[in-house]
N, C-alpha and C positions, 0 to 999 in steps of 0.2 A: 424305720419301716414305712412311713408314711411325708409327704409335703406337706401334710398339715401340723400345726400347731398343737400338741398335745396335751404342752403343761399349761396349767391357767396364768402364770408369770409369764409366759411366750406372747401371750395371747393381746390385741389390740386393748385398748384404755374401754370400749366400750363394751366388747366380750366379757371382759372382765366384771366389769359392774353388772351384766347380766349373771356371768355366773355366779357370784356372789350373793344375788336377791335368787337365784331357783334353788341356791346351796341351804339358803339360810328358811324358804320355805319347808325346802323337805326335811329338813334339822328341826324345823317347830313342829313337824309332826315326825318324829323320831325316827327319819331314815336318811342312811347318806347318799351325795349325788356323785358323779363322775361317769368314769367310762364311757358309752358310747357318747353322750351329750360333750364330752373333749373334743370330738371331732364334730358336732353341728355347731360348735361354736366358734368355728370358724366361717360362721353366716347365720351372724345374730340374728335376723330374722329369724330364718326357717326354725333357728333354733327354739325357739321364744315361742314362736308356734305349735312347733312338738311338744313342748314342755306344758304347755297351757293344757295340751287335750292329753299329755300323758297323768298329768297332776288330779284330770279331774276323773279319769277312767281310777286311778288307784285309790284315791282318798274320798270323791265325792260322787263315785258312781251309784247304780240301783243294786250292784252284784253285793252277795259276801266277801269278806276278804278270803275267806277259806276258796271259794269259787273265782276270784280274779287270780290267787297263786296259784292254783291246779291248770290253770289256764295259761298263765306265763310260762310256767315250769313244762308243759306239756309242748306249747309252740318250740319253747326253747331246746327241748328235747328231741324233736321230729326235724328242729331246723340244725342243729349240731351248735347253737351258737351257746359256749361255752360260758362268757362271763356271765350272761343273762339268767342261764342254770346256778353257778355258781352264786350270782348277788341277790337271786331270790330264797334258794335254800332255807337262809335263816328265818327270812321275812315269811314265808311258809308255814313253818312253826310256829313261830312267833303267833302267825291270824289261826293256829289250830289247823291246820292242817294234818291229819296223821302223817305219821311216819309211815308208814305201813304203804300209803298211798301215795307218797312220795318215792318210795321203794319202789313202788310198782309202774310209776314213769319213766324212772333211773333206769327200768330194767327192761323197760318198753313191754311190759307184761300187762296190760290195763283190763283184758278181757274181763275181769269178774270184780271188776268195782263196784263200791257201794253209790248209790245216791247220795247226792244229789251228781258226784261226781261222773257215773256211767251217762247219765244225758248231757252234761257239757262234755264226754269225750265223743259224743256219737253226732255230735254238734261240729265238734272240730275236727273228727275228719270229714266229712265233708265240705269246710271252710278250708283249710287245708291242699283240699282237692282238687279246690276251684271249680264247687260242685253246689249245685243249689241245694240248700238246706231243705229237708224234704216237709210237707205242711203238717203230717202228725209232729216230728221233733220240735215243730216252729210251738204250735198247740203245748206240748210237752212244758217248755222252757217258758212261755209265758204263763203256766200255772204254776211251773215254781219261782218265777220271778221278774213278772209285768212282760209286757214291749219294750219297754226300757231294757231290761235285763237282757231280753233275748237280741237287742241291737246289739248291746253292748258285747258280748259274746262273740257275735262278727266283727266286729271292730278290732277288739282282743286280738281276736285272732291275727288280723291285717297289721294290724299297728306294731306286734311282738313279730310278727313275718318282715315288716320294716328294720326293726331293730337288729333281726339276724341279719342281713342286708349289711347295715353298716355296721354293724359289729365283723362281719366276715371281711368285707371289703375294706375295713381299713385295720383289721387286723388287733381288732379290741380284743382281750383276752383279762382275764380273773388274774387278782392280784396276786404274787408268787406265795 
């Protein structure tokens, strides 16, 4: 389906040792890697890059994990990009996330969410939108979780909009 290299044994002698040290990070903190990162690794750099600011948005951001997965799950929803739905699922539950509220992203029914969830969805549609986050939400978001939290949120959002991007264009999809 695609001119790139998919599998990590395809892959040049120095892809390879990269993917190997971001495998073996996300493995020491108990998740696994692949998919879309199969195709930036075929430009170790940029890859190397994503991965530094994907690594530290998941594991070493200001967010909850229950608030970084509603937020993957949500982008990944509204953008159709499949695997990203799919490989966060677990990891969703996993940080506590309801089910419930997982349900009601799957179903694109979000209207009457709980907090803290309802203010990062009223957050991201407008991120989303390509629409400036308005200054009560901004206010909102920094009382429940610094300046930090509320960048990070815009980020989220761009960075999972990325993700659909090359997950769509080069035809990433969830494992059978």
């Amino acid at each position: 389906m695609t001119v790139l290299d998919m599998k990590v044994a395809q892959l040049p002698a120095d892809a390879q040792a990269l993917y190997a040290k971001m495998a073996e990070r996300r493995r020491a903190n108990g998740e696994g890697f692949g998919g879309p990162y199969l195709a930036l690794l075929n430009h170790p750099q940029l890859a190397s890059r994503v991965e530094e600011l994907g690594f530290f948005l998941k594991f070493e951001g200001a967010l909850p994990r229950t608030v970084y997965q509603f937020i993957v799950l949500t982008v990944a929803r509204a953008t159709g990009a499949d695997f990203e739905w799919h490989d966060h699922i677990a990891h969703a539950r996993a940080a506590g996330l309801p089910d419930d509220v997982i349900d009601a992203i799957g179903s694109a029914n979000t209207a009457a969410l709980p907090q803290p969830y309802a203010l990062a969805r009223e957050i991201l549609q407008r991120t989303m939108a390509w629409q400036v986050v308005p200054d009560d939400l901004q206010a909102q978001a920094v009382a429940a979780w610094g300046r930090h939290g509320l960048i990070e949120i815009v980020v989220l959002s761009g960075f999972y909009q990325m993700f659909a991007a090359i997950n769509q264009g080069f035809d990433i999809r969830p494992p059978a």
